[in-house]
TORKEDREN-852165 format. One record per residue: x, y, z of N, C-alpha, C in turn. Coordinates in pm, whole numbers, plus 50000, padded with zeros to 5 digits. Example, Ala and Ser with C-alpha at 12.3 -4.5 7.8 and 13.67 -1.06 7.14 Angstrom:
BEGIN
513194943150780512304955050780513204967050780
512854977550708513674989450714512905000350787
END
This chain:
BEGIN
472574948047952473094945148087474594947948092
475154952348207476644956948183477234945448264
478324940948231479154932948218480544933948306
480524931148442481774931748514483004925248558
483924926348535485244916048480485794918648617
486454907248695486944909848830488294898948776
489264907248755490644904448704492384900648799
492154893748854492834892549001493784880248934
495034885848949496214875548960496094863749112
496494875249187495964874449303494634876849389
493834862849408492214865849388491734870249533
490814875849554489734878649648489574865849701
489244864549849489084856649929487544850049873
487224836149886486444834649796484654842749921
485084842550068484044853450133484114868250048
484854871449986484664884349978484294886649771
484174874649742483744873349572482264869449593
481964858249700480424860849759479924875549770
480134881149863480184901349877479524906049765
480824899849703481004909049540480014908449446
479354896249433478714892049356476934897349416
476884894249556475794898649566475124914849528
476244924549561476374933949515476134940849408
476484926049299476204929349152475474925749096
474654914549154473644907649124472334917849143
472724923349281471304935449324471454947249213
472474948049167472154958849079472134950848920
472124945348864471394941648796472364935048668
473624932348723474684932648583474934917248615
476354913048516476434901448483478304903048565
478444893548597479844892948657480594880348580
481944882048579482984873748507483934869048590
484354860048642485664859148720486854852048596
488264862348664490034856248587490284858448689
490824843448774492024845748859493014835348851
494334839548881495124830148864495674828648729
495364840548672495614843348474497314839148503
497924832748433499314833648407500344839348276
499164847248186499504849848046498734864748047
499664876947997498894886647968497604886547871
497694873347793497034872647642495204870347735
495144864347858493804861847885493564869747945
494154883048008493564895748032492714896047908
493724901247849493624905847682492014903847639
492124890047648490874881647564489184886547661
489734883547811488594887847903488094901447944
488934908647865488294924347873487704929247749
487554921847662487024926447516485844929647487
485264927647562483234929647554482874934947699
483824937947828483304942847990482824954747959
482434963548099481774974548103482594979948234
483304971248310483994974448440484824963948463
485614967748529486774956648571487144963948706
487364952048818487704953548942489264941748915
490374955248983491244947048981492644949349123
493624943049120494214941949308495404948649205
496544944749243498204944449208498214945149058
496904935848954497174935748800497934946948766
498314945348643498904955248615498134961448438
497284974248438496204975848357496754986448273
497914982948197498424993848087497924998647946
498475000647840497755007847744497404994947658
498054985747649497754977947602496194971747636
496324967547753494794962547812493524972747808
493994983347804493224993947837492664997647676
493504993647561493034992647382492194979547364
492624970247429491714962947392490184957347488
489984968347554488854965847648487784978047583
487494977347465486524989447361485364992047420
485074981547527483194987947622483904995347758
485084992747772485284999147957485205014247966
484445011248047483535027548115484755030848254
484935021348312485905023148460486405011848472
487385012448584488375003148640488635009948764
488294996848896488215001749031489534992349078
490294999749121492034992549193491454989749328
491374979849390490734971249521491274976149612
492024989249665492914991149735493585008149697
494325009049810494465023549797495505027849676
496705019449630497485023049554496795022049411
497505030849325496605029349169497865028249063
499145026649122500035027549028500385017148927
499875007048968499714994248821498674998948720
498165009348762497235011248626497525025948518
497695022748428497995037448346497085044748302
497005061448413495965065848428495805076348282
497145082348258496985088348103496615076748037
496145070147995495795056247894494355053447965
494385053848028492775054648063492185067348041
492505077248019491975089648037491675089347915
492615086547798492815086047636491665078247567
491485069847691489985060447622488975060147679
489115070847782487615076747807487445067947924
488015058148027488495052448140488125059348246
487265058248327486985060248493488025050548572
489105058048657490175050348714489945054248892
489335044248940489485048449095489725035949166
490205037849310490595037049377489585032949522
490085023949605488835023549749489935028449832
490235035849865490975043849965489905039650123
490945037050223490805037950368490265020950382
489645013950323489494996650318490284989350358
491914992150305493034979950352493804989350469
492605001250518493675007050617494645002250741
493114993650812493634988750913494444975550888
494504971650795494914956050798497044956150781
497304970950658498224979750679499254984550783
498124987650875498634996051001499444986851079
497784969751104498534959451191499654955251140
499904951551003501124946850939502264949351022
502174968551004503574980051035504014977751156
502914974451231503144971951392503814959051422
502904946851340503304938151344505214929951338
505284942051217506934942051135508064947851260
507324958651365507904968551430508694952051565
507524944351598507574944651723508424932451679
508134922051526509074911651495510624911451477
510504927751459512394933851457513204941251592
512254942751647512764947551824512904936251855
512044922451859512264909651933513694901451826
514404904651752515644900551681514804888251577
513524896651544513374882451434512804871851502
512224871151664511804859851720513374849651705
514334855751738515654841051731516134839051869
515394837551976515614833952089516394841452182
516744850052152518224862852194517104873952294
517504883152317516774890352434516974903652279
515334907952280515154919452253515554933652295
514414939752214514034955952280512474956552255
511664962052379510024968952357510124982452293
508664980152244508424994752142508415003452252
507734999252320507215010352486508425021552494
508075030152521509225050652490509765048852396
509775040952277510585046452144509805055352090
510295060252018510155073951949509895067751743
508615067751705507995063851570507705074851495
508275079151381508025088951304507095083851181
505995087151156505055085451066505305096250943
505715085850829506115098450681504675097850611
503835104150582502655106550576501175101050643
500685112850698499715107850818498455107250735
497575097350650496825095950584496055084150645
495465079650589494265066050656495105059050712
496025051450668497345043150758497715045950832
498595059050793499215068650928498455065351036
497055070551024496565075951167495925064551243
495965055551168495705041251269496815031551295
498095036851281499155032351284499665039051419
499615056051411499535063051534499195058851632
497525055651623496635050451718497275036851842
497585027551734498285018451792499585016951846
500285028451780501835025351842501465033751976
500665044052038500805047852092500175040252224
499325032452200498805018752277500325013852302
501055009052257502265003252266502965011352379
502785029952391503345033952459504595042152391
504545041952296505265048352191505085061852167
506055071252169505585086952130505935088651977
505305095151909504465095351852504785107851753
505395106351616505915122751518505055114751405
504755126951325504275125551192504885142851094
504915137550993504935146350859504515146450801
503565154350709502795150850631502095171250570
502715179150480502705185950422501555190850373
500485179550382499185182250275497755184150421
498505175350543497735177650677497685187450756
496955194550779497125205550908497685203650980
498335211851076499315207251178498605204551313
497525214751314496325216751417495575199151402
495105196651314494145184351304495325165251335
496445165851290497385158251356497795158651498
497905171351559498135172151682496815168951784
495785170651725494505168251761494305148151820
495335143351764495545126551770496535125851867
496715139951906498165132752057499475131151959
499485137551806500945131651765501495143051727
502955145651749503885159151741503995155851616
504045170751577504135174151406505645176851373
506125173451278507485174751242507265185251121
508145196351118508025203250977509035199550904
509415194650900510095186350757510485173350774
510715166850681511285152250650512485148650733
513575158950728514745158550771514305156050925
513705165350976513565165751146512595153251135
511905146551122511085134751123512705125951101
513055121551033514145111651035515735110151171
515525123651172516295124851270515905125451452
515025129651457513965126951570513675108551641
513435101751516512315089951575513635076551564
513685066151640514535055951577513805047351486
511925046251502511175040451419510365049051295
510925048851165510235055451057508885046951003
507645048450964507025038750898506395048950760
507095040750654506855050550537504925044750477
504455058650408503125059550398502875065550277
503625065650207504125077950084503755069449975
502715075249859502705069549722503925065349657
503695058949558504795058749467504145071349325
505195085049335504585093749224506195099849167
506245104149067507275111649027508795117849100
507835123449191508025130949301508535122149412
508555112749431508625102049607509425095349495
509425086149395510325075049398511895079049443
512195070749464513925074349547513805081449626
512935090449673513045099449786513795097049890
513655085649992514175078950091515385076150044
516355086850085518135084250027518715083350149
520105084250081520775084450197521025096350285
520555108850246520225122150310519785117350434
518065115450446517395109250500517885097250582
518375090750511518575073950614519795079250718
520565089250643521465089750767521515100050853
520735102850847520145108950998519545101851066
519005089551045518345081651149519795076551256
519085074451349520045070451468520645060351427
521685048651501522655034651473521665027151461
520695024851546519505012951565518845017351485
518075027451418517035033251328516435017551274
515005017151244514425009851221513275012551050
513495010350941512505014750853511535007750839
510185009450856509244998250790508635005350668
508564994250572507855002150454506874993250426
505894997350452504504991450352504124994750245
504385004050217504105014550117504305010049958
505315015149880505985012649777507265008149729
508094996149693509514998349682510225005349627
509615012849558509715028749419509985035149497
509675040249609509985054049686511555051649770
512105038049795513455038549845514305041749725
515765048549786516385048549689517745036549690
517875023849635518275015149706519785014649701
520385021549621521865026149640522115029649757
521565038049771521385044049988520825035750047
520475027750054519665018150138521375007650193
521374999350085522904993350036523934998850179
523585010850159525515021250221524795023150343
523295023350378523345027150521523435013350595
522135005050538522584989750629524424986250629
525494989250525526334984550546527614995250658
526955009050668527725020950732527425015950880
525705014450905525145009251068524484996751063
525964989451157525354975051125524164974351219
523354981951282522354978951385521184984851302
521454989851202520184995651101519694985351038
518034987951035517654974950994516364984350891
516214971850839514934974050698514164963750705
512674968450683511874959050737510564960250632
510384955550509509364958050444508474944750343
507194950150341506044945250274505884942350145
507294949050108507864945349957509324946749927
509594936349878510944931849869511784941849770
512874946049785514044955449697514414948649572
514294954449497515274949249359516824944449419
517514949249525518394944149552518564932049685
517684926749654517024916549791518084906349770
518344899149669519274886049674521044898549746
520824907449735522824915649774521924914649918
521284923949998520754922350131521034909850195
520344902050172520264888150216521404883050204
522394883550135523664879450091524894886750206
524934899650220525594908650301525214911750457
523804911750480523434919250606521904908350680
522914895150724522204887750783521344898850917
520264893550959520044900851090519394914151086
519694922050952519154933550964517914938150850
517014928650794516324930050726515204920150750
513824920750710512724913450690511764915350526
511334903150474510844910650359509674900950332
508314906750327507114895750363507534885150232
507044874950196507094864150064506274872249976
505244882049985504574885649898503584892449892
503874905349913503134919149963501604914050056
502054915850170500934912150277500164922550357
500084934950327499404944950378497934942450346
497234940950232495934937550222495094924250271
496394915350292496254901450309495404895550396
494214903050456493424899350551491844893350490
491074889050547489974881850531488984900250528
489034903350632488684919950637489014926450543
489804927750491490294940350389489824934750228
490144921050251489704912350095488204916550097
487654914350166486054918050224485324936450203
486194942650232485914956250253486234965250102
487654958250075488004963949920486624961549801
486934946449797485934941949708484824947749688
484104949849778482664953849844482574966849790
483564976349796483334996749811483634993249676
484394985749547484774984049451483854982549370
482894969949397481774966949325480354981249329
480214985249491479444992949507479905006949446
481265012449395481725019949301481115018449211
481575007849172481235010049018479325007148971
478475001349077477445006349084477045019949085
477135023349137477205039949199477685048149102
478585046449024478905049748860477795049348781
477555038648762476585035848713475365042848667
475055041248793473335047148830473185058848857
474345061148924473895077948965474895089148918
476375080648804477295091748777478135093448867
478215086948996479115090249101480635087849064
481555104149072482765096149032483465098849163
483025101249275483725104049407485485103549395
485555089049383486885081049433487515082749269
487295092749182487885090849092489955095149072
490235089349032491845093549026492795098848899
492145097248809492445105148699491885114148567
END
């Protein structure tokens, strides 16, 4: 019988470990729950005999990945895969995927959510600004992007995206103007909402090139990754335009200088809240378990990532 380890610092809603379990029960394996581990050592100990591990934010390096000698795969609950080391999985023969499009919508509402809490000054009783005719530049139009689109444009919002790897024909197809480069996307929109992995390539990307072309008011939301700002530039633009604001789902390595310097122009959730829904805990879990079924039984590596 194969043996499935569901490894969550941060656990699955206990509706969506019900899900999980039924899932695994119909196919015929044995399930393990760690949540709330506070010691790398009980990873360690609880992956030593699995066959699969479903895991959120953990972080699944070479270390964990040597001492887990039965793991066939490891499914990341969610679209990002960068807590897990995919050369080190590859080295031990590791199936590494991903549920891409699950925490899409819950994402999108966040971005919107972040958009409309920083036009209203933070909810501090003062007279705002509406999203309604601002101008939102979307930095990669992928599952987020395009339900992020969807909604700002409900808002009344027009509507840019970039995105290099998308047709220009099939984006415009959503009602949203295509930007051919980064530069004209930043300089175009006063609202950016970044959508961009964290890879080689993107960390620091978002410099001060970029930031300062955004207008005085420019608005960033990042759901995304804090790897992809570059926060030296971040630093010099909030302090160059005091009406520039930063607004993200994960807090900066330089969060205590922010908070310290530039009352008013920043938001930073307590603790990455993009997946944070009853829905998405529900939907991840679910395509995760049914992954690694589907592995299983039929070889399916669809959603594989490395």
């Amino acid at each position: 019988m194969k043996n499935i380890l569901i490894a969550t610092q941060k656990p699955f809603a206990p509706d969506a470990i019900k899900k999980i379990q039924e899932v695994v029960k119909n196919a015929g394996y044995g399930l393990q729950l760690l949540e709330k581990y506070s010691d790398k050592s009980e990873l360690l100990d609880a992956v030593s005999a699995v066959d699969a591990m479903i895991v959120r934010s953990d972080k699944i390096d070479k270390e964990v990945l040597d001492a887990a000698k039965n793991l066939k795969i490891v499914v990341r609950a969610g679209a990002g895969y960068d807590n897990i080391d995919c050369d080190a999985a590859t080295q031990n023969r590791v199936v590494v995927m991903n549920t891409p499009g699950q925490n899409s919508n819950a994402v999108a509402e966040l971005a919107l959510g972040m958009m409309i809490f920083m036009a209203r000054g933070c909810f501090n009783g003062k007279a705002g600004t509406e999203l309604k005719g601002k101008k939102l530049g979307i930095h990669a139009y992928g599952n987020i992007g395009r339900i992020v689109a969807t909604l700002a444009k409900s808002f009344g919002m027009e509507v840019f995206a970039f995105d290099p790897f998308i047709p220009a024909g099939q984006i415009e197809k959503d009602g949203v103007k295509v930007c051919t480069s980064e530069a004209e996307l930043y300089s175009t929109c006063q609202y950016i909402s970044l959508h961009i992995p964290a890879t080689e390539k993107t960390k620091k990307s978002i410099n001060y090139d970029l930031l300062s072309k955004m207008p005085e008011n420019g608005v960033l939301v990042n759901t995304a990754r804090k790897e992809v700002i570059c926060e030296e530039s971040l630093l010099k633009i909030l302090e160059e335009k005091p009406g520039f604001k930063y607004v993200s789902d994960i807090a900066p390595s330089c969060k205590e200088e922010i908070e310290r310097r530039f009352a008013g122009q920043y938001f930073f959730t307590p603790n990455k809240m993009g997946a944070q829904t009853a829905e998405a805990n529900i939907n991840a879990g679910i395509a995760a378990a049914e992954q690694i079924a589907a592995f299983f039984e039929k070889g399916d590596e669809t959603f594989k990532v490395n």
